[in-house]
Each structure stands twice: as structure tokens, then as C-alpha cells.
C-alpha positions in Angstrom: 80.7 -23.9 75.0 77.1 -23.5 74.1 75.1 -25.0 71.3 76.0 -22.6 68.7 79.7 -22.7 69.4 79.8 -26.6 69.4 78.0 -26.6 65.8 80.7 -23.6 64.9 83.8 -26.0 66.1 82.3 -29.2 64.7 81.3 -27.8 61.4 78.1 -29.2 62.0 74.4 -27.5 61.6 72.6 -27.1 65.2 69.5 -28.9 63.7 71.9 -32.1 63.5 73.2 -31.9 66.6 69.7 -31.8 68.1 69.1 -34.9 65.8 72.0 -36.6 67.0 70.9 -35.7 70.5 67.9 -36.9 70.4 69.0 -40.2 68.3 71.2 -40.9 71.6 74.5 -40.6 69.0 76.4 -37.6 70.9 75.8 -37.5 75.1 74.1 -34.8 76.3 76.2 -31.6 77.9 76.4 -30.4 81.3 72.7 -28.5 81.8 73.2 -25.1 82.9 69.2 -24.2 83.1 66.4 -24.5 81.1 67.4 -25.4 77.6 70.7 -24.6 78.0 73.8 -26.9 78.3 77.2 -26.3 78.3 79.7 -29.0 75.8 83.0 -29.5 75.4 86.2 -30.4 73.1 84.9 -34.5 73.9 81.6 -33.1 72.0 83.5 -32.0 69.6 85.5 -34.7 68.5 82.7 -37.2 69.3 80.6 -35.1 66.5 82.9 -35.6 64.2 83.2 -38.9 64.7 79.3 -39.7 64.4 79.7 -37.7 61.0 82.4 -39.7 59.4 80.6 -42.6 60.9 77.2 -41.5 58.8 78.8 -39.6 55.8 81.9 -41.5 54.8 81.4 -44.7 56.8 78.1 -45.6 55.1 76.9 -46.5 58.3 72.9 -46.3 59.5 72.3 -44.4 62.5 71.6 -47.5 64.3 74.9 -49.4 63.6 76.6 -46.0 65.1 74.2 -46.1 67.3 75.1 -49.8 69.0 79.4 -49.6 67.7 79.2 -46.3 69.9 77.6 -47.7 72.8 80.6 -50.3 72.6 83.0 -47.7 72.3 81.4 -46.5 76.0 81.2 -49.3 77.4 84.3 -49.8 79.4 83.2 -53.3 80.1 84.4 -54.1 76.1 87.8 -55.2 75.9 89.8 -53.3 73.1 90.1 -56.5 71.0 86.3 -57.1 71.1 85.4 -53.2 70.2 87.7 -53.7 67.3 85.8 -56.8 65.5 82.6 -55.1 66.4 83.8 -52.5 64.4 84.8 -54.2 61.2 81.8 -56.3 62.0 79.7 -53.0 61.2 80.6 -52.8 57.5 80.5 -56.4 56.6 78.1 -57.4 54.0 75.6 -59.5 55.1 75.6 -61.7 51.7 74.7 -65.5 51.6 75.0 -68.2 48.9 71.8 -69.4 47.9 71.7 -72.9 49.2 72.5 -75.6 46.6 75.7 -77.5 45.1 77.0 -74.1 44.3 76.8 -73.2 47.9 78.1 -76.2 48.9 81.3 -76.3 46.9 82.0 -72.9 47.2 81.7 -73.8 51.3 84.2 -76.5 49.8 87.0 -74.4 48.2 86.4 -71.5 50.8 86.8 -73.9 53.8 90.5 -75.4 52.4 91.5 -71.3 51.7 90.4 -71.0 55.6 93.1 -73.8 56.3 95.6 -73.0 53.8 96.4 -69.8 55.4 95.4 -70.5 58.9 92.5 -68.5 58.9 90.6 -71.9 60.1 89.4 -70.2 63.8 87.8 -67.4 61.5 85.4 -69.9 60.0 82.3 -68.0 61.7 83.0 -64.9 60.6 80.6 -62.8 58.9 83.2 -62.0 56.0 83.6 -65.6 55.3 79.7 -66.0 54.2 80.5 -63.3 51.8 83.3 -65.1 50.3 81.3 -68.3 50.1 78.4 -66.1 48.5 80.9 -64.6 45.8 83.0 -68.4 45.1 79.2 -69.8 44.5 78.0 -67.0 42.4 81.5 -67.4 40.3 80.1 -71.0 40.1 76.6 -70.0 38.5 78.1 -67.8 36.2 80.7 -71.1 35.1 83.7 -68.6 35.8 85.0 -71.2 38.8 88.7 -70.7 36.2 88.8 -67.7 38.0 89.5 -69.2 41.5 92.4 -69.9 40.5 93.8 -66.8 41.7 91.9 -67.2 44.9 95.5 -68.0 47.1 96.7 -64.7 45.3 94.2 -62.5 46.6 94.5 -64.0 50.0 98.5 -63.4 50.3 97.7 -59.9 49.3 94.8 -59.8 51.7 97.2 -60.8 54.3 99.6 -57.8 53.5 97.3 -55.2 53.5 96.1 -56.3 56.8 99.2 -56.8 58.6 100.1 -53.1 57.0 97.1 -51.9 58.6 97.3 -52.7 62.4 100.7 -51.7 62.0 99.0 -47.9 61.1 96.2 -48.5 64.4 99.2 -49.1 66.1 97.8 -47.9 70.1 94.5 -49.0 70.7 94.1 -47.2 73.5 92.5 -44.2 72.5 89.0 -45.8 71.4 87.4 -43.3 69.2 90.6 -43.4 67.2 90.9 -47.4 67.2 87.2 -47.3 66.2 87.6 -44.8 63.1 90.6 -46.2 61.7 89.1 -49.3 61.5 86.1 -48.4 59.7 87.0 -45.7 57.7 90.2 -46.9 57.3 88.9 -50.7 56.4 86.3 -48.7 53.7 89.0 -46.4 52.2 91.5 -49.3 51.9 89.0 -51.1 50.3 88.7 -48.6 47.2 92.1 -47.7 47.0 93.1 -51.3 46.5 90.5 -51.8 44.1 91.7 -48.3 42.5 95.8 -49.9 42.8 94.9 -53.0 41.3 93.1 -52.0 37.8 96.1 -49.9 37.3 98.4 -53.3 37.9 95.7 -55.3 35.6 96.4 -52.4 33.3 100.4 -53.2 33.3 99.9 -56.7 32.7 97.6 -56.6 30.3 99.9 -54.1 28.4 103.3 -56.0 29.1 101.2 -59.2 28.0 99.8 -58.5 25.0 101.2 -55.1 24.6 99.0 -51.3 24.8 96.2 -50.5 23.4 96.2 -49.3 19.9 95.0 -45.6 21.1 97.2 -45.1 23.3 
């Protein structure tokens, strides 16, 4: 199919195509002459991919950039290509160095062991929760780690629910957009699921609002 046709299937304008082109997002097609190339259905699908990457993923064209050239690389094993993707949307937040930092690095490190999480001290998500446990600390709301082993069960879960859902890895465009749209969506619709079960406590507790 020709340019046009490729931006009809993909629901995508021509102008971004060109801009994905030239950003080295979407592999060029097969040339047929002078400015013409011919694409096909593996266009298609990898346009649509880039999109939901940029649009709903929140990604910059550079992280798509680099997590694609993963995806290509047949050289990346499956397991790798999936931590590179979650690695993609993980804040990069750090603790401001101090005693907060330091027992938040504390509590965080005896959650790690707790659940057996202790080989996944070096991940990128684990600076985040030290950064959140020492900002809990500076705000004197440390009472709220007590529900700390909660969230983790729950975390645990939702994340053993999820790879059941990826389920084949082998088809790595797939692998790659569950796992980041799939990681970002799951995010929001927990945090959506649990102000409507804080809701239900909170009533059952000390009973509804007087409006309602």
C-alpha cells in the first residue's frame, strides 16, 4: 500500500507518518522509485503501536524510540524486553538525602525482605518507594506506613493477575503494549477501585455522609 493508504488504515495523518519516518519510529517501506514506497499490514500495526506508545503511554519520542529498538533487536531475550518496558514508565524520583532518606531506605529495605522482593533491590521502582516512605517522613505522616504490607499484598495480586493476561510473550509488539499500557491503565483503575473501597469503609465505619 502507498503512503496514503497506510495513513487511511492506521488512522494516522501522512504528516505524522513522515515524522515518525524520519524520527526512525516506524521502518521505512519497500522503495518502489523516487519518493515512492510501498508498506504493509506490519506498518500498520507498528503505527499504531508508536501512537499508543506517544498518546496514551505518555512516552517521549525517544523512550519509543530506544524500547522499539529493543523490541527489533532479536538479540534481547523476551524477559529483558519486558523490564525494559516497564522500565520506560518508571518515575525517576529520589529521596533527598538525609535521616528521612535513610530510614525510609530502612523500612523499604525490610518490605524488600518481607515479601521476597530482596533481588529487586536495584530497581528503579524501589527509589520511588524510598522517595514517597521519606516524603511521608517530612510530612510526620510515617502512621501511615502502617498499611505499607497491605499495599504490597495487593501489589502482589494485581501483578500475578497481570502476566496471567500477557500470557504468550512471543508476539513482541503485543508483550511490549500490554505491559506499558497495560501497567499505566492498571495504575488508574486501581487508584479509581480503591477510593470507591475507601468510600465503603469510611461509610460502614462511621456511617454515610449526611447528603447522601
Amino acid at each position: 500500500m502507498r503512503m496514503a493508504e497506510l495513513s487511511s488504515a492506521a488512522g494516522i495523518p501522512v504528516p505524522t507518518i513522515k515524522y515518525y519516518l524520519r524520527e526512525g519510529l516506524l521502518p521505512p517501506g519497500r522503495p518502489l522509485g523516487r519518493n515512492q514506497a510501498d508498506y504493509g499490514p506490519e506498518h500498520v500495526r507498528r503505527l499504531k503501536l508508536i501512537r499508543a506508545l506517544l498518546e496514551y503511554g505518555g512516552l517521549g519520542v525517544a523512550a519509543v524510540r530506544e524500547l522499539l529498538r529493543h523490541m527489533d533487536d532479536p538479540g534481547v531475550a523476551q524477559g529483558d524486553l519486558l523490564a525494559l518496558a516497564q522500565l520506560t514508565i518508571v518515575r525517576r524520583d529520589e529521596a533527598r538525602p538525609g535521616p528521612h532518606r535513610d530510614e525510609a531506605e530502612r523500612i523499604v529495605a525490610g518490605l524488600l525482605e518481607r515479601r521476597g522482593w530482596g533481588r529487586l533491590a536495584g530497581h528503579q521502582a524501589v527509589r520511588g518507594m524510598v522517595a514517597l516512605v521519606a516524603t511521608l517522613g517530612e510530612l510526620g505522616r510515617a502512621d501511615l506506613l502502617g498499611v505499607l504490607d497491605d499495599y504490597a499484598a495487593a501489589a502482589q495480586v494485581a501483578a500475578e493477575g497481570e502476566i496471567r493476561v500477557l500470557g504468550d510473550v512471543d508476539d513482541r509488539e503485543r508483550a511490549v503494549e500490554v505491559v506499558v499500557l497495560g501497567t499505566l491503565l492498571g495504575d488508574a483503575l486501581l487508584a479509581a477501585m480503591r477510593r470507591v473501597a475507601q468510600a465503603d469503609v469510611s461509610n460502614r465505619v462511621y456511617g454515610p455522609p449526611e447528603d447522601c
